[in-house]
VOBADREN-50271 format. One line per field, with one value per residue: residue number from 1; y, x, z of N, C-alpha, C in turn. Coordinates in steps of 0.2 Angstrom, whole numbers, plus 2048, in hexadecimal, padded with zeros to 3 digits. Atoms other than C-alpha are relative to their C-alpha. Last residue first. Layout:
N
torlum: (NUM:...) $
n_north: (Y:...) $
n_east: (X:...) $
n_up: (Z:...) $
ca_north: (Y:...) $
ca_east: (X:...) $
ca_up: (Z:...) $
c_north: (Y:...) $
c_east: (X:...) $
c_up: (Z:...) $
***
This chain:
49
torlum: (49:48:47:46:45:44:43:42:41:40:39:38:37:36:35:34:33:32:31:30:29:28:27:26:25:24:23:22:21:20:19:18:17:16:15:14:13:12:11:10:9:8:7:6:5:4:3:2:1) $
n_north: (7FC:804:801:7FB:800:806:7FE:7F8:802:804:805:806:805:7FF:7FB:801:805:7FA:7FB:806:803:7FA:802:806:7FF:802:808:805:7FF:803:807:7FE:801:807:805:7FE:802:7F8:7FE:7F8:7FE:800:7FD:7FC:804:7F8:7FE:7FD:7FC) $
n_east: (804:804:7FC:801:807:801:7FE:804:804:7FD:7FA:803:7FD:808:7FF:7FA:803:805:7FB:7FE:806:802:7FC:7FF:809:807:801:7FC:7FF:805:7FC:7FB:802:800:7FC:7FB:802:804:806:803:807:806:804:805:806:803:804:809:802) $
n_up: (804:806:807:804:7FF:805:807:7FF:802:803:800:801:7FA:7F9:7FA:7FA:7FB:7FD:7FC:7F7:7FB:7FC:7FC:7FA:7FD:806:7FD:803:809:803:7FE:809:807:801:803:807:805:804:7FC:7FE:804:7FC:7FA:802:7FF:801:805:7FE:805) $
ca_north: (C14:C06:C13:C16:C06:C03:C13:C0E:BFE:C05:C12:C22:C31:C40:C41:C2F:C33:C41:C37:C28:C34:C3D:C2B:C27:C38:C35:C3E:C4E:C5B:C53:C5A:C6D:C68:C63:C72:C7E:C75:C79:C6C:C6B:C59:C59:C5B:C4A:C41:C47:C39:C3B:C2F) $
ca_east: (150:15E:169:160:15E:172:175:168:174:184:180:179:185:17A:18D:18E:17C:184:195:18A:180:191:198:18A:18A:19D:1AA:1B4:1A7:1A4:1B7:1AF:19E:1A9:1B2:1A5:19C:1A7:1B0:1C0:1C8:1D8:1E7:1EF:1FD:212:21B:227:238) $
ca_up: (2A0:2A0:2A6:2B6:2BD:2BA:2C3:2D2:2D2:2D4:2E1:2DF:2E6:2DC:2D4:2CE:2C4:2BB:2B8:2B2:2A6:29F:29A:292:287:283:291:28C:28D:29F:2A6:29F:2A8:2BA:2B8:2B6:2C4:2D0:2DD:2D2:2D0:2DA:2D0:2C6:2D0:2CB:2D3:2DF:2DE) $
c_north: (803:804:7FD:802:806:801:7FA:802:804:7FF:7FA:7FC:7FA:7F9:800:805:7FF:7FB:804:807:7FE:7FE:807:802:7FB:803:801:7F9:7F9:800:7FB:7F9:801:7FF:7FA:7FC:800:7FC:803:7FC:805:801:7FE:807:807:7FC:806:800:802) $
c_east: (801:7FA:7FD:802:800:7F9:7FE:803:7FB:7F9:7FD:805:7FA:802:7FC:800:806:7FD:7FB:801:802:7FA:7FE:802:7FF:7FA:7F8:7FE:804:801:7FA:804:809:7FE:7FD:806:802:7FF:7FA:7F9:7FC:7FC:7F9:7FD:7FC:7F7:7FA:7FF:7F8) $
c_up: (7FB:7FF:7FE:7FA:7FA:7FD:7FB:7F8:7FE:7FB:7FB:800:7FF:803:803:804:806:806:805:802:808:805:805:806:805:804:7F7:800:800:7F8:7FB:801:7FA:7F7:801:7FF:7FB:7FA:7FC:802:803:7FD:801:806:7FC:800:7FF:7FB:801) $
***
């Protein structure tokens, strides 16, 4: 049985903000921070300012 898997997250900034609209304000911070490629801790640092 083949399952049907979500498309490939678009490249293009227009579709990452119209994906963002959908996330809380938290959730948009991480996601920003996750894409300048910080790692875990770095995010943590950044969030508590």
């Amino acid at each position: 049985m083949v399952q049907e898997s979500e498309p490939a997250p678009s490249a293009t900034d227009g579709a990452l903000l119209e994906k963002l609209e959908l996330l809380s304000r938290r959730e948009q911070e991480v996601a920003l921070l996750v894409r300048k490629q910080l790692t875990n801790k770095e995010i943590a640092q950044e969030l508590v300012l």
